[in-house]
N, C-alpha and C positions, 0 to 999 in steps of 0.2 A: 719132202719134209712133212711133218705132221702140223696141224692146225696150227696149233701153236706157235709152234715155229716159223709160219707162214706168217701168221698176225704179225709176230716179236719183228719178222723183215719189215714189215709194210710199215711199221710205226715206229721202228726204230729206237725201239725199246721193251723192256719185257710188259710183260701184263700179266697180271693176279687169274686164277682160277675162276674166279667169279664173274669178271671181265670177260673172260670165254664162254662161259657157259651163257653168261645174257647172251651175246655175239652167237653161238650157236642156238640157241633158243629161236631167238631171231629169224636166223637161216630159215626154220624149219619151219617158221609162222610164215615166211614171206611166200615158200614152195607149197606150202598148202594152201593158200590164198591164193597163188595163181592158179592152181588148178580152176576156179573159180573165175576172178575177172585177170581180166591184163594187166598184171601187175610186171612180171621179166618176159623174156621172149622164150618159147618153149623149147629153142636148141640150146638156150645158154643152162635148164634146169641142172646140169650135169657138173656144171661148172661155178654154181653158186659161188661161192666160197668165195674164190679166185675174182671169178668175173663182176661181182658185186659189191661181196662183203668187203675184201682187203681192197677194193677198188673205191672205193668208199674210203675207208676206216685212212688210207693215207691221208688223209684233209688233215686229221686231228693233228699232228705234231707240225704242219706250217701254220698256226697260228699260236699264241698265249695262251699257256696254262690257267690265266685267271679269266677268260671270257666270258661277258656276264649275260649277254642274249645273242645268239644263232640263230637265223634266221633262213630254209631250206626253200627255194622257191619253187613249185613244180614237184613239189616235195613224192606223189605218184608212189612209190613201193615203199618207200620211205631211206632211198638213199640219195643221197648220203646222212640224210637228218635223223630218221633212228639210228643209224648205225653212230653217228656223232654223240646222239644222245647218250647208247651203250656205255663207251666211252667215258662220258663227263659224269655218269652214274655213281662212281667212285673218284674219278681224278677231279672233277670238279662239279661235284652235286648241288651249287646251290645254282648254276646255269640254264636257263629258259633255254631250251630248243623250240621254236617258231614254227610250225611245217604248213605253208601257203598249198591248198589244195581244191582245185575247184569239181573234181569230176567225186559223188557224192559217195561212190561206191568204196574208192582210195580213201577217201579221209575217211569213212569207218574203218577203211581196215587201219591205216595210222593210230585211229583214235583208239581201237578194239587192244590193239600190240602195245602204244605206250603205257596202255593200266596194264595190260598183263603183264610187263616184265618193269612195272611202278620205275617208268622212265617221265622224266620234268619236262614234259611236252607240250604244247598248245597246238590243238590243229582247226586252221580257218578256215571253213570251205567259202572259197573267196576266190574271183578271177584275180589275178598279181594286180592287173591297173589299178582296179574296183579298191584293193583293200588299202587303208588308210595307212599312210609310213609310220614303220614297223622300227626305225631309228637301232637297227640290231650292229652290233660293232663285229661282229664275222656275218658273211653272208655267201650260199653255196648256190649251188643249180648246177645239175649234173643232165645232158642231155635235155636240153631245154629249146635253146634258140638260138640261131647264129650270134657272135656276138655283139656287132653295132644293135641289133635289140634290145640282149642281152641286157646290156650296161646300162640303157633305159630304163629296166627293171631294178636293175642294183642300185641308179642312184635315188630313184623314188624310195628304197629301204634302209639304204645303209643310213648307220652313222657317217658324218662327214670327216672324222678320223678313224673311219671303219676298212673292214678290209676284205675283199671280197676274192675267194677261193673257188676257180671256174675250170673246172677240168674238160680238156677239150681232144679231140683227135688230132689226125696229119694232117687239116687243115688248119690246124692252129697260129700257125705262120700266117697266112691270106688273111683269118678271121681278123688277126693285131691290126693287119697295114688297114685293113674297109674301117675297121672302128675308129685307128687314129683319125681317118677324115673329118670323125663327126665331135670326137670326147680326147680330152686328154687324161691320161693315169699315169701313172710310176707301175712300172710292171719287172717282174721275177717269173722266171720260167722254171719247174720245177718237174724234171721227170718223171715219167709215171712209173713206179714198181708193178706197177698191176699189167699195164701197155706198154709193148713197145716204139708203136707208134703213136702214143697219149702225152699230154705234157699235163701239169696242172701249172695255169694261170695264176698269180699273185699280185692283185689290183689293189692301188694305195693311190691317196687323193684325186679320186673318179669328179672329173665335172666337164660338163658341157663345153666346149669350143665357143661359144655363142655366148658366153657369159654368164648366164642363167644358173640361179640355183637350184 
């Protein structure tokens, strides 16, 4: 299938010309940039697209069309959060994308990419504990942290009616049962098009076991 066509599966719906071309734009900042620091891993360069981009870009249709702050944690190459941002550049432009990043080298290149393709970005370079809650009503991290960590991190950011999009591998199952010990959530398993052994996590009213807010 051609680009396009790949994207129109992943999100499950068409996209405008303009939408692709930031989205390839993209691509080609993210693979020049690794060349440079550690941005993807250099056997997946081949596979951008696929392994990244559309890997990524499925977050966008399990949430609301009117999202008014995103909030990427680990935010690193910038996915899923520029790829998000791509996205809401047209379908919902007046939406903050958030991108939590502490290694200084990453949040230039985030910061360098979101003026260059005038995406509605903020980038913090900030440890996640360290930066003060960010109260975002979607919230991602791709490749981050087990998840009873995880969700530590999610609930210090989210809104309390927010909802937190956690794409995870084949140990996705394990990761659920270790966190129920500590948090409870309402949870949605939502397959991954990109993986087939990926799910993406869909977390709604995240709180402590312990009481605590």
């Amino acid at each position: 299938m051609s680009r396009s066509a790949d994207l129109e599966h992943a999100l499950g719906r068409s996209v405008s010309r303009e939408t692709l071309e930031r989205l390839e734009a993209f691509d080609a900042a993210l693979l020049k940039w690794s060349s440079v620091i550690n941005l993807i891993a250099k056997a997946t360069y081949a596979e951008s697209w696929s392994r990244h981009i559309l890997d990524s870009a499925q977050l966008y249709p399990l949430t609301r069309d009117d999202f008014r702050h995103w909030a990427d944690l680990g935010a690193g190459g910038g996915l899923p959060g520029l790829v998000i941002a791509c996205l809401a550049a047209e379908e919902n432009p007046g939406a903050l994308i958030t991108l939590v990043e502490s290694d200084a080298r990453k949040a230039a290149f985030l910061a360098t990419t979101g003026r260059q393709l005038d995406l509605n970005v903020r980038v913090l370079r900030e440890r996640i504990e360290k930066t003060p809650p960010l109260g975002a009503d979607i919230l991602s991290a791709r490749a981050l942290a087990a998840l009873p960590l995880l969700l530590g991190y999610a609930h210090r950011h989210l809104d309390p009616e927010g909802t937190a999009l956690l794409p995870k591998g084949r140990n996705a199952a394990q990761e659920v049962e270790d966190a129920r010990q500590s948090w409870h959530f309402d949870l949605e398993i939502s397959p991954s098009r990109a993986d087939p052994d990926g799910a993406i996590l869909v977390l709604r009213n995240l709180r402590p076991l312990d009481g605590t807010r």
